[in-house]
N, C-alpha and C positions, 0 to 999 in steps of 0.2 A: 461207258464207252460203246456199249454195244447199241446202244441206241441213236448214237452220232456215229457210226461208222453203218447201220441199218439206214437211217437216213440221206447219208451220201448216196448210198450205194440206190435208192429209191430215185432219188432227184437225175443224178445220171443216167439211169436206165429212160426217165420221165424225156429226160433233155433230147438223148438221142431215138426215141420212140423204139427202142428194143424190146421192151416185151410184147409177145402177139398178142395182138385183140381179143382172141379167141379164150386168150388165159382169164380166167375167173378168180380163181383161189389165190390169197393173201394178197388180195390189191385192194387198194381202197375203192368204194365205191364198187366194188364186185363182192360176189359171194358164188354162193352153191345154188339160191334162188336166183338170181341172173345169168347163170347157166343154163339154169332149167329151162326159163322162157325163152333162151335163145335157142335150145333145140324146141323147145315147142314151135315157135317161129319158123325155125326152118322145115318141119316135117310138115308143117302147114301151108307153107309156100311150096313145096313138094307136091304133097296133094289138088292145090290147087290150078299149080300148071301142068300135070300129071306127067311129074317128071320122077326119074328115080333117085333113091335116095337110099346111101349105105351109111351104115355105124357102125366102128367101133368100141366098143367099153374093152377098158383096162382096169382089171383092180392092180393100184397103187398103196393096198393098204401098208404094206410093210418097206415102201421104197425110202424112206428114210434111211432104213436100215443100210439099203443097198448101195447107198451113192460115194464110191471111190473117192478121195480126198486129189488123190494127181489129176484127173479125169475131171473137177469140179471144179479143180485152181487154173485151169487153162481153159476151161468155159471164161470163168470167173477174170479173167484176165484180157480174153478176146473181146469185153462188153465194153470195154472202155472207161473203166474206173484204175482211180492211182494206184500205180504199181505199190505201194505202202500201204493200202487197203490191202492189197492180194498176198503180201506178207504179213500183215494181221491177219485177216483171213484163216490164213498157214497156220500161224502160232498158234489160233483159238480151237485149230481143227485137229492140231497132232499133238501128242504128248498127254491122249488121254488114255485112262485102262477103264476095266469095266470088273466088276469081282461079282458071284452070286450068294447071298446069305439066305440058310437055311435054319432057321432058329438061331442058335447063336454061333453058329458055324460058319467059314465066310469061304470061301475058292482061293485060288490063289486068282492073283489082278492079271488079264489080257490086256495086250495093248490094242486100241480101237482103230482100225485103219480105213473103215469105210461106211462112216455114220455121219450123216448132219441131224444134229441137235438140235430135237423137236421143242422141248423146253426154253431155245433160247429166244431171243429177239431176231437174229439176222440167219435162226435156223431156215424158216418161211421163205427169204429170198434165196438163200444158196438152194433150197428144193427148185426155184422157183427158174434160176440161171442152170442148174441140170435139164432139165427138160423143155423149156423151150425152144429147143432148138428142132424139137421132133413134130413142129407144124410146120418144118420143111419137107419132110421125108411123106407126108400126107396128103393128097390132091383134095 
């Protein structure tokens, strides 16, 4: 299921050209090497019309961790996918705990209320519907 509801959720995104350009990571046909070359590209075009040229880096390493589940489902709902997606969505997102094991000792279970799951299949796009939207907020 999570592969036919990753799916949809790909084709709608494709249909209505919502994700920005700029995005690299988890699209087809992008990566981390076609980022690269498009800042190289553009510090190159920089220099060449000698014009100036700022960056930001963000480490994102732990943002998985960080992404609000209400906060994600109202991204996830503004893109234009069926409101029944946005309820699976929901179900796949809440109603999970987390416990730590230490030898053969375990924690008691927390419930998880602001992770997307790196592991799954449609982790990749709900990271990917959180943060798009902050190549607005960027000139």
């Amino acid at each position: 299921m999570e592969h036919v509801i990753a799916g949809y959720i790909r084709q709608v995104w494709e249909d209505r050209d919502w994700l920005h350009e700029g995005q690299h990571g988890f699209r087809p046909g992008s990566s981390y090497e076609s980022q690269i070359i498009t800042v190289c590209q553009d510090i190159s075009d920089s220099l060449d019309e000698a014009t100036r040229l700022d960056a930001i880096i963000i480490d994102v390493s732990k943002v998985f961790d960080l992404v609000p589940h209400d906060r994600l489902l109202k991204k996830i709902a503004a893109t234009g996918v069926d409101s029944r997606v946005v309820v699976w969505i929901r179900e796949f997102l809440i109603h999970r705990s987390q416990r730590v094991r230490v030898g053969r000792h375990y924690s008691e279970k927390v419930g998880v209320t602001s992770v997307v799951l790196q592991g799954s299949v449609p982790g990749p796009l709900l990271f990917l519907a959180y943060v798009n939207d902050i190549w607005r907020v960027i000139e």
